[in-house]
C-alpha positions in Angstrom: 113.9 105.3 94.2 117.6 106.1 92.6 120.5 106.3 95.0 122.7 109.6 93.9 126.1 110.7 93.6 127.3 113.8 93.1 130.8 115.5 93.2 131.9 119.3 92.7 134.6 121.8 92.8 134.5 125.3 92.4 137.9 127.7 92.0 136.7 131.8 92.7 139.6 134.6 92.5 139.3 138.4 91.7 140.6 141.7 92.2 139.8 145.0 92.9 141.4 148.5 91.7 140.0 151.8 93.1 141.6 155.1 92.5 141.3 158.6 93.2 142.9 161.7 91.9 142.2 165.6 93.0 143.5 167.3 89.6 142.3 170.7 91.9 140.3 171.5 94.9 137.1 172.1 92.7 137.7 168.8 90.3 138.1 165.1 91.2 138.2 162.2 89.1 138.1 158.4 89.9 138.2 154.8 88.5 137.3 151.3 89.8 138.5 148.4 88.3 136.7 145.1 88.9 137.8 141.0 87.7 136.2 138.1 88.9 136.8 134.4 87.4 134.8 131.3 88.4 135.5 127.8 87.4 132.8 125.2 88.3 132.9 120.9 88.1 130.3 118.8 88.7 129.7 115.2 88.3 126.6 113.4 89.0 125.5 110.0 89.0 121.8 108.4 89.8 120.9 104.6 89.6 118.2 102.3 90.5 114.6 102.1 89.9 112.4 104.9 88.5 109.3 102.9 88.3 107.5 106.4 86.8 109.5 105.8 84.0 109.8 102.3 83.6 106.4 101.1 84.8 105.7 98.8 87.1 107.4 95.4 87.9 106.0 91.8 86.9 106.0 89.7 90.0 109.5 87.0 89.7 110.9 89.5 87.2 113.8 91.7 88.3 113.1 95.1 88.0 115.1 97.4 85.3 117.7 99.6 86.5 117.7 103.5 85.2 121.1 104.9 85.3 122.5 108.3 84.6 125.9 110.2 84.1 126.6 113.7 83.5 130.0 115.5 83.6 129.9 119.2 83.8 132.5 122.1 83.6 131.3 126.3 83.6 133.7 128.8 83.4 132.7 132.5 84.1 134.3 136.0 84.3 133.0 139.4 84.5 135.3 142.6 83.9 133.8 145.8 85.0 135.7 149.4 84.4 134.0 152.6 85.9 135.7 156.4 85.0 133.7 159.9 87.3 134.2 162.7 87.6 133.1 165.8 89.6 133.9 169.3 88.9 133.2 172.7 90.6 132.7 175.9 88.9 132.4 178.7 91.5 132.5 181.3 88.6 129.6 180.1 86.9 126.7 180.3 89.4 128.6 177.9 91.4 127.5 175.1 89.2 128.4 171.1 89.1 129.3 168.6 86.6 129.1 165.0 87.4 129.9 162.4 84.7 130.4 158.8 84.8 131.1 155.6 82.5 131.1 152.3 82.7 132.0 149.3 80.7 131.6 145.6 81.8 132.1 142.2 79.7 130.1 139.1 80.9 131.3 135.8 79.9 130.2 132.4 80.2 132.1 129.2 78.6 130.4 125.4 78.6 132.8 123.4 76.9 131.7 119.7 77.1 128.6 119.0 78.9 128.1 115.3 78.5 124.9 113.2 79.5 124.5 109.4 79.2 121.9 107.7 80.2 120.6 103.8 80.0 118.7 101.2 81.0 120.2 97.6 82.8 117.8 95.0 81.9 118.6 91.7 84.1 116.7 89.2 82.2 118.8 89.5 78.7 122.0 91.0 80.7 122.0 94.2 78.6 121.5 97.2 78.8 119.3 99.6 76.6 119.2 103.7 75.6 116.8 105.2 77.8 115.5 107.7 74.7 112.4 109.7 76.7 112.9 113.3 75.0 116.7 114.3 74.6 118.2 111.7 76.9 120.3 110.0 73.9 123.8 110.0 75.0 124.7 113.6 74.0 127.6 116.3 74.3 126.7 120.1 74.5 129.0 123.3 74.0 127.6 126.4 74.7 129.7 129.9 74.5 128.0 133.5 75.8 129.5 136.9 76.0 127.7 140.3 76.8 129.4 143.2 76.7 127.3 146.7 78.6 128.4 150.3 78.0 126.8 153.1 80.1 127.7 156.6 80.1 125.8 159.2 82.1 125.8 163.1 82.6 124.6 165.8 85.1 124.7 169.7 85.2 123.3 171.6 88.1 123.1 175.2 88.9 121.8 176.0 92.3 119.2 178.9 93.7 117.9 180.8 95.8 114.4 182.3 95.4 112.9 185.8 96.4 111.5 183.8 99.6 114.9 182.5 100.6 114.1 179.0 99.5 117.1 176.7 97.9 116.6 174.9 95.1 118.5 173.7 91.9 118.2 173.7 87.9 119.3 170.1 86.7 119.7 168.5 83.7 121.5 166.3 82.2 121.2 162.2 80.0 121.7 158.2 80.6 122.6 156.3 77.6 122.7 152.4 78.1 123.5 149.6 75.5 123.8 146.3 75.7 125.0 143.4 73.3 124.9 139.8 74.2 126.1 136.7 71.6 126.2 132.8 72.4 126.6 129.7 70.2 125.8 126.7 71.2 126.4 123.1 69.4 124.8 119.6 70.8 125.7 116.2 69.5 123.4 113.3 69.9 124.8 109.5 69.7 122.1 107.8 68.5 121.6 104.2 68.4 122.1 102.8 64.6 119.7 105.7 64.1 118.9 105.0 60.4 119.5 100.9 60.2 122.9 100.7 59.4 125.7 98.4 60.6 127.5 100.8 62.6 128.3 99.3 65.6 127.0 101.3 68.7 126.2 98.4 71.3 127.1 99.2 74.7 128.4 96.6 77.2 128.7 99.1 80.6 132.0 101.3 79.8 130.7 104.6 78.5 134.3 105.4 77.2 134.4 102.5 74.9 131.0 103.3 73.7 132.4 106.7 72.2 135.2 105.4 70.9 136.1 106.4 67.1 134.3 103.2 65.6 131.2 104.4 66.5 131.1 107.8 64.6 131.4 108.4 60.9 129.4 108.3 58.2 125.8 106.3 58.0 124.1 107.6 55.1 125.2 109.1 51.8 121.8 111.7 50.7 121.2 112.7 47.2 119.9 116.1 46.7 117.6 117.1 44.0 119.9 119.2 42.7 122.3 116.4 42.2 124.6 117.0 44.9 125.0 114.4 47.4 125.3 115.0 51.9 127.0 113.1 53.9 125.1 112.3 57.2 127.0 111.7 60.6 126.1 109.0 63.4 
């Protein structure tokens, strides 16, 4: 069973612009403006015994303790503009124009999602990396825009037929596009990962344990070309 916290806020605004204009009794054109921002921030906490995980417990022996911490922030917006028009033209077999556009940008901003998870073991006092899959203690940033353009057009000419029948000639085209882009970085602390000395024990405070003395260099990599990397822990 794990025993679980979890905190959140959320901020929502937008706004709304619609407007209409009659250049003439046979033409009309209109706009609608759209703008909506959302802020999101959660924080989670689960502890105690995940015996699926961990296995079972000997008998006398205290059972480990899972524990897990996640601080999460999400920013979104959406803009949407929309531009139509109708127009009349009684002179030219009472036809119709109707046109319409639209643009809309998407956004979505992660800036720090950060997961850290371990193990409490009471018989040495300590407490251990719980390491199944990604779970190292880990900071992801993750940024997505999309950006939609549509722009459509229709031309009608109405009729009548020799047995008094109403109909219409219509034609007209839809063009839609969309681009979407996102970038996303994660950063893994790893424990000592390639036997070095740096020091990455963790004694219960989570801040301490990403303090600046625990990142830097571990390993110096020479290339065949004779170049040389640098790797980061």
């Amino acid at each position: 069973y794990l025993n679980d916290w979890k905190s959140s806020s959320e901020v929502n605004w937008g706004s709304m612009l619609a407007l209409s204009y009659k250049v003439h009794a046979n033409h009309e054109i209109k706009s609608d403006i759209f703008y909506s921002q959302s802020g999101t921030n959660t924080t989670r906490y689960l502890e105690g015994r995940w015996r699926k995980q961990l296995g079972e417990p000997q008998p006398g022996v205290p059972e480990d303790v899972y524990m897990t911490r996640s601080l999460h922030w999400t920013e979104r917006s959406l803009q949407s503009y929309q531009f139509s028009g109708e127009h009349y033209f009684p002179f030219l077999f009472n036809s119709r124009l109707v046109w319409k556009s639209s643009f809309a940008k998407n956004t979505q901003d992660e800036p720090d999602l950060r997961r850290f998870t371990t193990v409490y073991v009471p018989t040495t006092d300590k407490y251990a990396f719980f390491t199944s899959g990604w779970e190292w203690p880990s900071r992801y940033f993750r940024e997505l825009e999309e950006d939609a353009q549509n722009y459509q057009l229709d031309y009608e000419i109405p009729f009548t037929n020799y047995t008094g029948l109403k109909g219409k000639f219509k034609m007209g085209g839809l063009l839609n596009s969309k681009d979407r882009t996102f970038e996303e970085v994660a950063f893994s602390y790893r424990a000592d990962p390639y036997g070095t000395n740096v020091k990455t024990d963790y004694f219960g405070d989570p801040n301490e344990y990403f303090g600046s003395e625990h990142v830097g260099i571990v390993r110096v990599d020479t290339l065949g070309n004779g170049t040389t990397r640098n790797v980061f822990g």
